[in-house]
C-alpha positions as CSV (number, residue, x, y, z in Angstrom):
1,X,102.9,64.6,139.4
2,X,100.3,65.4,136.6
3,X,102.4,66.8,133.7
4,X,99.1,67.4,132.1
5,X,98.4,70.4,133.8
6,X,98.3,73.3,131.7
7,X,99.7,76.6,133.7
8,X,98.7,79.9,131.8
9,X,101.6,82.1,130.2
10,X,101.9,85.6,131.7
11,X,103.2,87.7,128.8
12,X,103.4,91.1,129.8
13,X,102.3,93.5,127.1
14,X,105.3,96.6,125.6
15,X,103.2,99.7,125.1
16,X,104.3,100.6,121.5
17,X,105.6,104.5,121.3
18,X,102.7,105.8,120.4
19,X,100.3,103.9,122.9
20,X,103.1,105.5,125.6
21,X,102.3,109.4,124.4
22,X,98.5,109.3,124.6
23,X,98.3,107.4,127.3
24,X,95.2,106.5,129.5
25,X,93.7,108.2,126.1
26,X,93.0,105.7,124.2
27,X,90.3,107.2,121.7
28,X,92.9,109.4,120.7
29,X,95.2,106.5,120.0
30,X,92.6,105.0,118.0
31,X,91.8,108.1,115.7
32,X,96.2,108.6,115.2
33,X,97.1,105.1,114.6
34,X,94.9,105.6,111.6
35,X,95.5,108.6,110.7
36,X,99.3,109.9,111.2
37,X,101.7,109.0,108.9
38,X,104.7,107.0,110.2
39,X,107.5,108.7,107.6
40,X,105.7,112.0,106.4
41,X,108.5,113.8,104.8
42,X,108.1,114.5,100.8
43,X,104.0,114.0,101.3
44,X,103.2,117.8,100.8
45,X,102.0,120.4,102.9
46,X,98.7,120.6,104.3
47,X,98.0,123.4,102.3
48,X,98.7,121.2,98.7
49,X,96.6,118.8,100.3
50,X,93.7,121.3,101.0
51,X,93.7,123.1,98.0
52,X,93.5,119.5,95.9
53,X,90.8,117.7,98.0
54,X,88.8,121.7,97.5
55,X,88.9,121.2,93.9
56,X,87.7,117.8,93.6
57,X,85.2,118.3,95.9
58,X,84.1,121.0,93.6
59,X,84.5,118.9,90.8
60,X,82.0,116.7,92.8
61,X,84.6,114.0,92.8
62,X,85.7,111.6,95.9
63,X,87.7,114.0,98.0
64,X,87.4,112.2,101.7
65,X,90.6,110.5,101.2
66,X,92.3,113.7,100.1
67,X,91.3,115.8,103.4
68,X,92.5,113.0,105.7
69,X,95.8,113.6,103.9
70,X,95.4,117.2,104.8
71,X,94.6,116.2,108.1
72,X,97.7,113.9,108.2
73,X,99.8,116.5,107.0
74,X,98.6,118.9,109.6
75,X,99.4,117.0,112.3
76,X,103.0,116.8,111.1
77,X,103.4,120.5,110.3
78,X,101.9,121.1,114.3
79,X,98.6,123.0,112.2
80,X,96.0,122.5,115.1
81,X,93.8,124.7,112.6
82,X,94.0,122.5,110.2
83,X,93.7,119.3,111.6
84,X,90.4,120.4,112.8
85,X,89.0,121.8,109.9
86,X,90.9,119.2,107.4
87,X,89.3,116.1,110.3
88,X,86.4,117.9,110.2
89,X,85.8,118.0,106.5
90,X,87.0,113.9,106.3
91,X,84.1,113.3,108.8
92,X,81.4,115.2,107.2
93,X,82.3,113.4,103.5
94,X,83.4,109.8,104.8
95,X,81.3,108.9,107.9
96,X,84.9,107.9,109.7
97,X,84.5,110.3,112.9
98,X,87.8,110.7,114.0
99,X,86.1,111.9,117.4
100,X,88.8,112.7,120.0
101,X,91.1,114.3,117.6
102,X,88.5,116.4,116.6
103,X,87.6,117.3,120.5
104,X,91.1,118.1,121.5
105,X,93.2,118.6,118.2
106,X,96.0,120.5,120.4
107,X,96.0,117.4,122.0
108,X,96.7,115.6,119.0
109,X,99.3,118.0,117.7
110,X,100.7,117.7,120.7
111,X,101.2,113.8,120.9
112,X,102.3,113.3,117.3
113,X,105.3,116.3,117.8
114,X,106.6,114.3,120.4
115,X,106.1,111.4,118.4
116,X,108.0,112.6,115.7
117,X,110.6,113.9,118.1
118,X,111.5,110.8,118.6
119,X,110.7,108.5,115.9
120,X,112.2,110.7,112.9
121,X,115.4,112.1,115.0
């Protein structure tokens, strides 16, 4: 018997939570998993976060990161509005696309509730 014989290792793969809600969608599980915020509680409201990334925009400073905290915070608070416009807003200032969540934000909303559901009860 040759014991040099090397047999591959099948290793079958556990579909994390989120990777479960979106599915066969796996653009939109690219643009959340970088996007949503695993513990969001005592971040603000998307509305904080709008009103400070519209003043330092204003102020002509770097307010990219602070409408993807919007966006972040809208998907928590189940603001379909808002993530687009807050997503939107990210992609036109930072060049990150966020495609799919801005296609189907309802979607999005959607996915992360359920998420939450489960992760935060």
């Amino acid at each position: 018997m040759n014991r040099n014989v090397k047999v591959p290792i099948q290793v079958e793969r556990q579909l994390n939570l989120l990777e479960q809600l979106c599915g066969s969608d796996v653009a939109l599980y690219a643009d959340l998993s970088c996007s949503m915020y695993l513990h969001p509680s005592g971040k603000g409201t998307y509305a904080e976060a709008m009103e400070k990334a519209e003043v330092l925009e204003r102020d002509r400073k770097e307010s990219a990161v602070e409408y993807r905290h919007a966006g972040a915070l809208a998907l928590y608070e189940g603001n379909v509005e808002g993530v687009r416009t807050a997503f939107d807003k990210n992609a036109e200032l930072s060049g990150r696309k966020y495609p799919r969540m801005r296609e189907v934000p309802d979607k999005a909303v959607e996915v992360v509730r359920d998420y939450y559901a489960k992760e935060l009860a």
